[in-house]
N, C-alpha and C positions, 0 to 999 in steps of 0.2 A: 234801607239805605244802600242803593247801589253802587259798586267796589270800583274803583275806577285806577284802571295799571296804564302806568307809565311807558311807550316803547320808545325808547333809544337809540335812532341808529343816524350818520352823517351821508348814508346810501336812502337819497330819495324814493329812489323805485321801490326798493328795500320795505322801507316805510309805508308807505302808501297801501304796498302790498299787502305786509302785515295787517295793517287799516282794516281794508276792505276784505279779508280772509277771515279776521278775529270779529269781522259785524253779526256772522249769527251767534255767536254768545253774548249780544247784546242786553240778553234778559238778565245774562248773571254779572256782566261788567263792563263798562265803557271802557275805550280808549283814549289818551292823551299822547300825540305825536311829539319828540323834542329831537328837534335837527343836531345836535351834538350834548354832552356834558353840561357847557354852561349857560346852553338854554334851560335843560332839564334843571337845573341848582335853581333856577328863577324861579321855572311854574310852581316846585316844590313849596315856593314861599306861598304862593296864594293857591294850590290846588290839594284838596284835601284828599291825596293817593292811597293807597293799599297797597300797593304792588309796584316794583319798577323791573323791567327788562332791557337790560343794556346791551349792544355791542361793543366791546373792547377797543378797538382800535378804530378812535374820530379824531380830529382836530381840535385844538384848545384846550378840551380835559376829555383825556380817554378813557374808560370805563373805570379802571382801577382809582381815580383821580376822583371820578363820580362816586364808586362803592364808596372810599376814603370819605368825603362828603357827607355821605346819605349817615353812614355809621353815627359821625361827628354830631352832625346837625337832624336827622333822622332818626336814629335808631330803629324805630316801631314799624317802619318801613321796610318787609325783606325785599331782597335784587335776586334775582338769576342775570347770571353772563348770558351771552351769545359768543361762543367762539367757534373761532374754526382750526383749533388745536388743540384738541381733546386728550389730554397728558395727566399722568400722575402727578405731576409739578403743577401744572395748570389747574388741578382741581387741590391741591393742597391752597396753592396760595389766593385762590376765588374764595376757599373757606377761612383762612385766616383772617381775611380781608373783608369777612362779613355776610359773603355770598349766601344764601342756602339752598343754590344748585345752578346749574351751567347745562345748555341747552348747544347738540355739537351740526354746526354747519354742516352739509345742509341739513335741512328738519323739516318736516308737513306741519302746517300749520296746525291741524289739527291737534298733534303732539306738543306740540306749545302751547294750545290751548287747556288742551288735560294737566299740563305741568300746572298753568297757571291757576284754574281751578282748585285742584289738589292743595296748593298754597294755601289760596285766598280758604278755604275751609278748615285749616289747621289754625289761621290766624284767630277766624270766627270761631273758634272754639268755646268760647266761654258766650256765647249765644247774643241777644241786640232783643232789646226792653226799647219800649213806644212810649211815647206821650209822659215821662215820668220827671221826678221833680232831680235834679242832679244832686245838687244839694244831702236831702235824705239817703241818697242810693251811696252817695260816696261816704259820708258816715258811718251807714253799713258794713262799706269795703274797712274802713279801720277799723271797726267794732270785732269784725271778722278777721282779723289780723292778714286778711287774704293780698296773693303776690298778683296783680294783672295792670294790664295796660288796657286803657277808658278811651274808648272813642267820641267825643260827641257833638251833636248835634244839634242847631237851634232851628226849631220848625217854623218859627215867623221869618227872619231873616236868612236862614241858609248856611250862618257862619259856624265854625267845628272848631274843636278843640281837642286837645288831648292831656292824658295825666296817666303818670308812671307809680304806681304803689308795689313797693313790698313788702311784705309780713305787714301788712296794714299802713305801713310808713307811706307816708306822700312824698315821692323824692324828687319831681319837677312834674312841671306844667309848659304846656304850649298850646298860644291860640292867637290867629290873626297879627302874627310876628313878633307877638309877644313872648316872653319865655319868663318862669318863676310864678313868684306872686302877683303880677301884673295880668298875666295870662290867666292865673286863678278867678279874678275877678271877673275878669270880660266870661269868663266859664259862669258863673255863677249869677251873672247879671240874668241867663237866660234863664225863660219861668217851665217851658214845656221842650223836651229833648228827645229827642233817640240816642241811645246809647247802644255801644260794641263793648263787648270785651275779650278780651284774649288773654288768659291763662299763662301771663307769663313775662317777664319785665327786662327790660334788655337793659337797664341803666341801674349800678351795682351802687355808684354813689352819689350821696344824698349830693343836690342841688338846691336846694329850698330847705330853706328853717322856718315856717311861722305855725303859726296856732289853727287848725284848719274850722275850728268854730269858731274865732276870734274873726275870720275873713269870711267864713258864711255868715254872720250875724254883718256885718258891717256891709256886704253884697245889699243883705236883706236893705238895711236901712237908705243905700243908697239908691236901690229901687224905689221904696220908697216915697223915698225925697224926690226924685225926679218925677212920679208919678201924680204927688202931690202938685210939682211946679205946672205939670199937664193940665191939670184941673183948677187951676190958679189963674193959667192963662186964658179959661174960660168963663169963672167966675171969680170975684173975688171975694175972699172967705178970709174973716179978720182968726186971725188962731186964736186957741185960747192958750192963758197962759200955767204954766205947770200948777199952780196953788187955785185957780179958777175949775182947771177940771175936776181938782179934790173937795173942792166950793160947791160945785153943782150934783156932785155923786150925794155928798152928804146932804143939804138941802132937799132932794129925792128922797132920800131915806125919811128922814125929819116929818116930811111931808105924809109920807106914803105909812111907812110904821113907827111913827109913835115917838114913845115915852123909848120904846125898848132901841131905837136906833142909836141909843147913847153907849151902847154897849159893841156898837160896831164904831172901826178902826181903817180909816183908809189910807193906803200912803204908797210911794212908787218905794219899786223892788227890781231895782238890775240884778240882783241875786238869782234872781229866777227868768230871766232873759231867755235862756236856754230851754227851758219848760216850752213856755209859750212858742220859740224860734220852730220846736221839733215839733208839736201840736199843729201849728202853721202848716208845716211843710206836709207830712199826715195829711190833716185835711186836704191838700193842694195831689197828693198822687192818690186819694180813692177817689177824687173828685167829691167833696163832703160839705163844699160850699165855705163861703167865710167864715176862718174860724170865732168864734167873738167871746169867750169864755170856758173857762173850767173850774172844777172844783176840787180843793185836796183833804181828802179825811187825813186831819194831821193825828188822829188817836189822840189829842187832849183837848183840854178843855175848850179852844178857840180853834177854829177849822177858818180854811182860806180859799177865797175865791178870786182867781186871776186874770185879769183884761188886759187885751193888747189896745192901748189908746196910745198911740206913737211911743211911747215907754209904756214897762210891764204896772198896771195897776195892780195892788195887794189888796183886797180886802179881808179883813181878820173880822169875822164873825163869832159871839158868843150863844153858848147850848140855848139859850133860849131865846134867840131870836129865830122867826119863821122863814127859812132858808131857802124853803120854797120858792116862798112870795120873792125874797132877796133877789134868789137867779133869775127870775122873770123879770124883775126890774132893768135888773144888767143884762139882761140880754136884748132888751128892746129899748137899749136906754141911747138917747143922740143929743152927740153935745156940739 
């Protein structure tokens, strides 16, 4: 995912300059031009930055106006100034104000470019994972009670997001103007990501309170659904109804083994929602293919077999049914 820094300045030549001086570090990060403050507050809404570089002193919002901004509505975002008044005072209040360093008129460009480097590799500090499911991986981060700030990525359409965790806590979200729980969703709608993370969290209080498996399961379902309407819109496909799918499992059984299928027990289980949600997601980041069942040795006498059929299916099997044959049923079984 290449880093893309912000330069700042209301001095055209200035800009331009910069532009075309910072093009041979192309490889490690693009430019984004902003003719004053409250250009740069705009693109910030639709451009997914790393890095901003400002100078101080523009018309309509001067840098300190911008840092103020980026802080408020940014955070995750570091600034260097550009000044041309390189003071103990001047580097006091650049750092109170969020800075994390100031670059002194004049400068080679070069040296602006190592600053900004140096940056942008402090931020990637916690490294950038390919093709992985966000879902699972952010789990992990609270499983892991771990403090970092989530960059990500969605590889079909291009759009990013972000998420702010401490000690495992999820304390906000942002994506596509979104912020909170809103922004979670649009995050978690996407199936395949790149992710950044950076080792550290600039936002101390909680912003968001909800349940973050409560809104990955419900992401899930409205994927889903929508994916369903997709394939609806191509064929039409009568559903079946909740007591018809537990109609035609059993029927199969009946059919296939016997006497003894009187001994198996079908019925839905949102209890275990969560089982099947995490197996899903698994499957989905080693690349494992559709997941379409498992099996749980419950250590007594009735062991259970779990299917995602748009709600979790239970099946409760007894010691003496052929559990073999069972799973081969269910796994090849289309209703």
């Amino acid at each position: 995912m290449l880093n893309k820094v912000m330069i700042v300045d209301d001095d055209k030549e200035m800009l331009f300059s910069l532009q075309e001086g910072l093009e041979k570090y192309s490889d490690v990060f693009s430019v984004v031009r902003a003719e004053d403050g409250v250009v740069a507050a705009e693109k910030l809404e639709t451009d997914m930055v790393s890095l901003v570089v400002t100078d101080l002193k523009m018309p309509r919002m001067d840098g300190f106006e911008l840092l103020s901004y980026i802080m408020e509505n940014h955070p995750e975002i570091p600034v260097i100034i550009i000044t041309a008044y390189s003071t103990p005072e001047m580097e006091r209040l650049a750092k109170k104000g969020g800075a994390i360093g100031y670059i002194e008129k004049p400068f080679l460009i070069d040296d602006l470019a190592k600053k900004i480097i140096e940056v942008l590799r402090k931020e990637a500090d916690g490294g950038t994972l390919h093709d992985v499911s966000s879902g699972m991986f952010i789990q992990l981060i609270e499983m892991e009670q771990k403090t970092c700030t989530i960059r990500v990525r969605d590889k079909e359409s291009g759009r990013q997001g972000i998420m702010f965790f401490y000690d495992g806590v999820l304390m906000d979200a942002r994506a596509n103007g979104k912020q909170g729980e809103s922004a979670l969703y649009e995050i978690f709608k996407w199936d395949q990501v790149d992710i950044s993370i950076k080792n550290s969290c600039p936002i101390k209080d909680c912003k968001i309170n909800v349940d973050l498996r409560a809104v990955l399961l419900d992401a899930v379902r409205m994927k889903d659904e929508k994916k369903a309407e997709e394939i609806d819109e191509i064929v039409e496909i009568e559903p079946l109804q909740d007591e018809e799918i537990l109609n035609k499992i059993n029927e199969l059984f009946k059919k296939e083994i016997g006497e003894r299928a009187g001994s198996i027990n079908t019925f839905f289980d949102q209890s275990r929602d969560n089982i099947v949600f995490l197996l899903q997601e698994i499957g989905n980041t080693i690349d494992a293919g559709d997941f379409k069942l498992c099996y749980l040795d419950m250590d007594k006498s009735n062991d259970i077999i779990l299917i995602p059929l748009g709600e979790t299916v239970a099946v409760e099997v007894g010691i003496k049914v052929p559990k073999e044959k069972i799973i081969k049923l269910l796994a090849d079984i289309k209703l």
